[in-house]
C-alpha positions as CSV (number, residue, x, y, z in Angstrom):
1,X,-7.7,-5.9,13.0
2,X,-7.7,-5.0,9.3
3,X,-5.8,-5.3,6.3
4,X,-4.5,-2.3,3.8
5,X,-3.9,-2.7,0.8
6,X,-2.0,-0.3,-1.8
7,X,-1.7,-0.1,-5.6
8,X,1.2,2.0,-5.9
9,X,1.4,4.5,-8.7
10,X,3.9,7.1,-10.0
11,X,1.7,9.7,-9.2
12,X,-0.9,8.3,-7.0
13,X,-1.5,5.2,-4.7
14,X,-4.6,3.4,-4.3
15,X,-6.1,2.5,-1.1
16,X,-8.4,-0.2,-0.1
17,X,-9.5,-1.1,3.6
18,X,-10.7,-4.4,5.2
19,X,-13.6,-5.0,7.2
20,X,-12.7,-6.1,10.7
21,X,-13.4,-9.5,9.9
22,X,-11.2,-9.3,7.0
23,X,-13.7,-10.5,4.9
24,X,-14.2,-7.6,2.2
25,X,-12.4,-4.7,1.3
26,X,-13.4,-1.4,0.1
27,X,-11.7,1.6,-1.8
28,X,-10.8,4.9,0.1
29,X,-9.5,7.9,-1.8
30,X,-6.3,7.5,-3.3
31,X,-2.7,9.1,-1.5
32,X,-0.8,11.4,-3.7
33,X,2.4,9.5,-4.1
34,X,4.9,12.7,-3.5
35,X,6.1,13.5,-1.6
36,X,6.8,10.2,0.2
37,X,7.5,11.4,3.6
38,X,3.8,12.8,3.8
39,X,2.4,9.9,2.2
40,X,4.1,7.7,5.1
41,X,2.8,10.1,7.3
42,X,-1.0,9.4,5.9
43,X,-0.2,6.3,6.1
44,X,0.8,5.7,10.1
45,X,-2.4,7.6,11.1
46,X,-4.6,6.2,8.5
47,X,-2.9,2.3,10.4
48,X,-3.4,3.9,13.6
49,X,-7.0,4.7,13.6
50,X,-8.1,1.8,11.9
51,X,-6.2,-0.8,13.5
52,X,-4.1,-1.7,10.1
53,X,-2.7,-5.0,11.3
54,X,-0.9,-5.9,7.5
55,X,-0.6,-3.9,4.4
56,X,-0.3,-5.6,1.1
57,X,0.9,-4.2,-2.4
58,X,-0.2,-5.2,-5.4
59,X,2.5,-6.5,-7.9
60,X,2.1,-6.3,-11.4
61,X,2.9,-8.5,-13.9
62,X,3.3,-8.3,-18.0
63,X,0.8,-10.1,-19.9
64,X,3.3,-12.9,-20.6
65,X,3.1,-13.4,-16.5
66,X,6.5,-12.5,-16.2
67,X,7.8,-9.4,-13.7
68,X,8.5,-6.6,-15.2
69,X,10.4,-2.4,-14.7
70,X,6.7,-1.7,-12.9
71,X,7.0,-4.9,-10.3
72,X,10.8,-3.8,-9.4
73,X,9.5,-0.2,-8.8
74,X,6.8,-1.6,-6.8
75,X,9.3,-3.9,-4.9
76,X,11.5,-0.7,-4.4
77,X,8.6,1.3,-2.7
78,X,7.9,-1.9,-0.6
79,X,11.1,-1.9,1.1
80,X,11.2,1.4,1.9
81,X,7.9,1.2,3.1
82,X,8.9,-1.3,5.2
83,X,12.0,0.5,6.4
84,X,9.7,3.0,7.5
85,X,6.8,1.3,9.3
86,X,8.7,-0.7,11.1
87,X,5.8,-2.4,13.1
88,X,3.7,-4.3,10.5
């Protein structure tokens, strides 16, 4: 099983895939972020052919190390994420 992991952008999210060992990951080609129902669509088949078993987000910080507008928009697309791929 492998782990995906997103860097979500306004315009764009990046991609990253584990190895089935979960030892190292590498880039795939970035999802247009709009609009969202086709990028949750990319993203089921792109977890159902390679066995996605946990997706993690990236959340930025401000360079004082506090949370910030971007990590609340990031937390925002998490849990709708979640509302929509119910399964991980």
């Amino acid at each position: 099983m492998r782990i995906l992991a997103l860097d979500h952008g306004t315009v764009r999210i990046g991609v990253a895939l584990s190895d089935s060992l979960r030892i190292l990951a590498s880039p795939r080609e970035f999802l247009p972020a709009e609009p969202f129902a086709e990028l949750v669509e990319k993203l089921k088949a792109l977890i159902r052919t390679e066995e996605v078993e946990l997706i993690l987000i990236g959340l930025p910080r401000n360079l004082d190390g506090t949370y910030g507008e971007a990590a609340a928009k990031v937390r925002a697309f998490a849990a709708v994420l979640r509302q929509r791929l119910p399964d991980l």
